[in-house]
C-alpha positions in Angstrom: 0.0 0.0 0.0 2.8 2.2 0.7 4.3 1.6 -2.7 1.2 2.3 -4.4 0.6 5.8 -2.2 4.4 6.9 -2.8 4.3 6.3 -6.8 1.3 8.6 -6.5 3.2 11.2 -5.0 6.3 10.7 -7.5 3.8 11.0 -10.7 3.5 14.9 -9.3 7.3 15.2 -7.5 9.7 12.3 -9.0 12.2 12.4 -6.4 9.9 12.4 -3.3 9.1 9.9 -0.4 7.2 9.4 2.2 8.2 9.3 5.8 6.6 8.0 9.4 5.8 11.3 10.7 5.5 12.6 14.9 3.7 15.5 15.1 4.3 18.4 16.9 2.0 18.5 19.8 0.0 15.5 18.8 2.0 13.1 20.1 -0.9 10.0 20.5 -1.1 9.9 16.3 1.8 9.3 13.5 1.3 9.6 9.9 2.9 8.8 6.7 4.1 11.8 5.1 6.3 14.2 2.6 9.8 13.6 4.0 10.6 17.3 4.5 13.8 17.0 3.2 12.4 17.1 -0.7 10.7 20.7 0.1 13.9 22.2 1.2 14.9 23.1 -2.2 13.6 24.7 -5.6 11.2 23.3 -8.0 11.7 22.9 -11.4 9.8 24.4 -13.3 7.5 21.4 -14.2 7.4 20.3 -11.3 5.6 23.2 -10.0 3.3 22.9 -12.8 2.3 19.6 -11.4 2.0 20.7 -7.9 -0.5 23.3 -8.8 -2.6 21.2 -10.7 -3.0 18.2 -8.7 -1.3 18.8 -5.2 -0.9 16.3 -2.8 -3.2 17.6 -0.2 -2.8 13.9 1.7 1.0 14.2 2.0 0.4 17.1 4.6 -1.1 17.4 8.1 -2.5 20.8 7.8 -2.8 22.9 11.2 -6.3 23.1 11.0 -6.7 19.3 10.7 -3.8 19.1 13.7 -5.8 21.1 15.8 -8.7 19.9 15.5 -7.9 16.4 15.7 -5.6 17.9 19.2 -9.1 18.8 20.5 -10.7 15.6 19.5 -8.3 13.7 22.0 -8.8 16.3 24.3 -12.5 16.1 24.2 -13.5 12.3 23.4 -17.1 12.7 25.0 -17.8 14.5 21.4 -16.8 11.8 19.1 -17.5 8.5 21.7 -20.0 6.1 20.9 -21.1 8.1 17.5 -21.0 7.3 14.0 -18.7 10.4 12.3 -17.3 11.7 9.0 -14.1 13.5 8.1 -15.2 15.2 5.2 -11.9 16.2 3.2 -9.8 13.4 5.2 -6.3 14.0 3.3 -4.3 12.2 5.3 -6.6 11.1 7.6 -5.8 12.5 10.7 -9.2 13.8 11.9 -10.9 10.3 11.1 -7.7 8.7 13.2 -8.5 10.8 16.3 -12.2 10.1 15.9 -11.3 6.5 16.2 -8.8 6.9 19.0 -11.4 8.8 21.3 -13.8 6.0 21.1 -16.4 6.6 17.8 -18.6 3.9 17.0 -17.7 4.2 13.5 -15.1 6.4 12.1 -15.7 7.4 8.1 -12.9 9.1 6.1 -14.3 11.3 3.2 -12.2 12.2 0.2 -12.9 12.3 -3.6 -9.0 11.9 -4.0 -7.8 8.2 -4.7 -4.3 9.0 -3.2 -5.9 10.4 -0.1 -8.4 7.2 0.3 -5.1 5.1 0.4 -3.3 7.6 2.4 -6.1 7.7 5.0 -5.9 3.7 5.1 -2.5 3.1 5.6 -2.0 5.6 8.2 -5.2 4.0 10.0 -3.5 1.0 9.6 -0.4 2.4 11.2 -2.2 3.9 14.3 -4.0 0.6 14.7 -7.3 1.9 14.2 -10.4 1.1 11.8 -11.8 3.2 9.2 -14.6 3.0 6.8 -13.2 5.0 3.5 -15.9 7.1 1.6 -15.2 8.4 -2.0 -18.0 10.6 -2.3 -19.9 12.5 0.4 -23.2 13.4 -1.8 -23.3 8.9 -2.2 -22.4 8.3 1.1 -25.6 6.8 2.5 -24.5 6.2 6.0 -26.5 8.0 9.1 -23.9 10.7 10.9 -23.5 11.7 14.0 -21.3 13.9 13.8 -19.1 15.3 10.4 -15.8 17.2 10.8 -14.4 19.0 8.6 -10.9 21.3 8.4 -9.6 23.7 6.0 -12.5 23.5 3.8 -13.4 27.0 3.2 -10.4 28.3 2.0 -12.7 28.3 -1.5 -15.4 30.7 -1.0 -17.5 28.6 -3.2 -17.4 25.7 -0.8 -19.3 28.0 1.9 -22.7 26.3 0.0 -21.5 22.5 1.3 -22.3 24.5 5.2 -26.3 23.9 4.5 -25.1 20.6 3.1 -23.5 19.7 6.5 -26.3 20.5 8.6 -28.9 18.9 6.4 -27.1 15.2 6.6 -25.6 15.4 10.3 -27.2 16.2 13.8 -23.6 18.1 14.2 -20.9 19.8 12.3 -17.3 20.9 13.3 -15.5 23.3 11.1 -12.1 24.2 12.1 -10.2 26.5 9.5 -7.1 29.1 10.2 -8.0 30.9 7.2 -11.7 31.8 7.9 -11.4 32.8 11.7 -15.1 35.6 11.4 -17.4 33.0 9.8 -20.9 34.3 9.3 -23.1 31.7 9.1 -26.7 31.1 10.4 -26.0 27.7 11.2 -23.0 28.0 13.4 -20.9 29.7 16.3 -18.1 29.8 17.1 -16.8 27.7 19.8 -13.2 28.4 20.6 -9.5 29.5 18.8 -7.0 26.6 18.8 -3.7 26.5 18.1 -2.1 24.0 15.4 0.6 24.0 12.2 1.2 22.3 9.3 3.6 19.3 9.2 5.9 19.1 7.3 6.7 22.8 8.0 5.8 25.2 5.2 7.2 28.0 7.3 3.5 29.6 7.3 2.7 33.2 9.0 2.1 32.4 12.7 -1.6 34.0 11.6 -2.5 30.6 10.1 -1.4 28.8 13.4 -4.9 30.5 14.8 -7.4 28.4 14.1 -11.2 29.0 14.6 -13.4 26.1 15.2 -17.1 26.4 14.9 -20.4 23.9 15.6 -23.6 24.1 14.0 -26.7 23.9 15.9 -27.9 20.3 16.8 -30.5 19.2 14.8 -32.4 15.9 15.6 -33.2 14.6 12.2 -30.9 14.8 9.4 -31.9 13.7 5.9 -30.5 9.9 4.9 
């Protein structure tokens, strides 16, 4: 599986690998990830051409996902015994934590391939299960609770927000770029702290991230 996941990564960046991962102050989960040591250097040309078209999203733990999966751990009475999603899994670190604190059934969302494997072998190296989901508008499954990070960086994914809250009784958002969200469906619960690994030396702004709930509703749509 790791084979498969890494000549993924080397069809965008030929010379890069993955590594087993620690996190900075998530020490409970490690993940398979872009060994830093092929960032610290310039592209070539193409190969920036590649990373802007299909980036490796999975091959990072962004600090929103970091921080929220921090305050997952932190929290467990929010996930235990429930059925969740991770919509936008990447690597899979949200769905991992989910699983760690004690959900009933942990589902990791992504429409990318690479980041379905990615998700599965880093499950697989925390020693939890996962359920893998390609497509959230064919997922038929009954939620809980869905979680997503760092998915409103696109102003046009603001319109998946009524999505959330008409398929699950909760939603988390946590995102370090949207920290002032203005929705009708959801306040803001709290500013956590988190950063992307491997380090991609961002402004210590994007280390603050906001993480909001949506109102509880008692019967989402199936």
């Amino acid at each position: 599986m790791r084979d498969h996941l890494e000549a993924s990564l080397q069809q965008v960046l030929p010379s890069a690998r993955l590594t087993i991962s620690s996190l900075p102050g998530l020490p409970e989960i490690r993940l398979w990830l872009l060994d830093p040591d092929n960032l610290d250097r310039a592209f070539a040309a193409e190969e920036t051409r590649r990373l802007l078209e299909t980036p490796p999203y999975w091959g990072f733990c962004w600090g929103s996902g970091l921080a929220l999966a921090r305050w997952i751990l932190d929290n467990p009475d929010q996930v235990r015994g429930k059925q969740v999603l991770d919509f936008g899994a990447g690597s899979g670190v949200v769905a991992i934590a989910c699983a760690l604190a004690g959900a009933r059934t942990s589902i990791a969302c992504d429409l990318d391939p690479a980041a379905q494997l990615a998700s599965q072998l880093n499950a697989e190296l925390n020693q939890v299960d996962l359920q893998i989901a390609s497509d959230f508008f064919t997922c038929t499954a009954s939620i809980d609770l869905l979680l997503a990070a760092d998915v409103l960086y696109d102003s046009d994914n603001h319109r998946l927000l009524a999505h959330f809250s008409q398929r699950a009784h909760q939603t988390l958002i946590a995102d370090s770029r949207v920290r002032n969200l203005q929705h009708s469906d959801f306040d803001k619960l709290t500013t956590l702290k988190g950063q992307t690994w491997p380090d991609l030396g961002e402004p210590l702004e994007f280390r603050q991230v906001a993480l909001y709930r949506s109102h509880q509703t008692k019967h989402p749509s199936t």
